[in-house]
C-alpha positions, 0 to 999 in steps of 0.5 A: 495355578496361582501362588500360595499367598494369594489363597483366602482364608479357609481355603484349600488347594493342592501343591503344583508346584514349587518355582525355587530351590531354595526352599527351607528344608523344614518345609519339606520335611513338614509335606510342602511338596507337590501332591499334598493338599493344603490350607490357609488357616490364618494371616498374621497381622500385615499378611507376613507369616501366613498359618497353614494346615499341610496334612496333619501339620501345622506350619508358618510360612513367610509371604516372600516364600509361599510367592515361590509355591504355586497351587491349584484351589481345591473346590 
């Protein structure tokens, strides 16, 4: 498992598992749960937020919070 961030662009994986409780509720309205497949779109400049595709969604997620969301690669 790694955490989300640490996914290169164009990558998929799929959520494992999520380290905080804190997490946005939009985020899990949006399929950020684990089970769900997931990829890395885009990294905005300096790596902060980063773009990904969540089934049929697309959302922005902050670099201190995808350090809480750990992942398997898909291969």
């Amino acid at each position: 498992m790694i955490p989300l961030d640490e996914l290169k662009q164009g990558e998929s994986a799929v959520i494992d598992k999520i380290t905080t409780d804190k997490l946005p509720l939009k985020l899990i309205e949006m399929g950020c749960l684990p089970g769900n497949p997931i990829s890395l779109i885009q990294k905005a400049p300096f790596n902060d937020p980063l773009y990904f595709k969540i089934d049929e969604s697309y959302l922005a997620i902050r670099k201190e919070t995808a350090k809480e969301i750990l992942v398997r690669r898909i291969k």
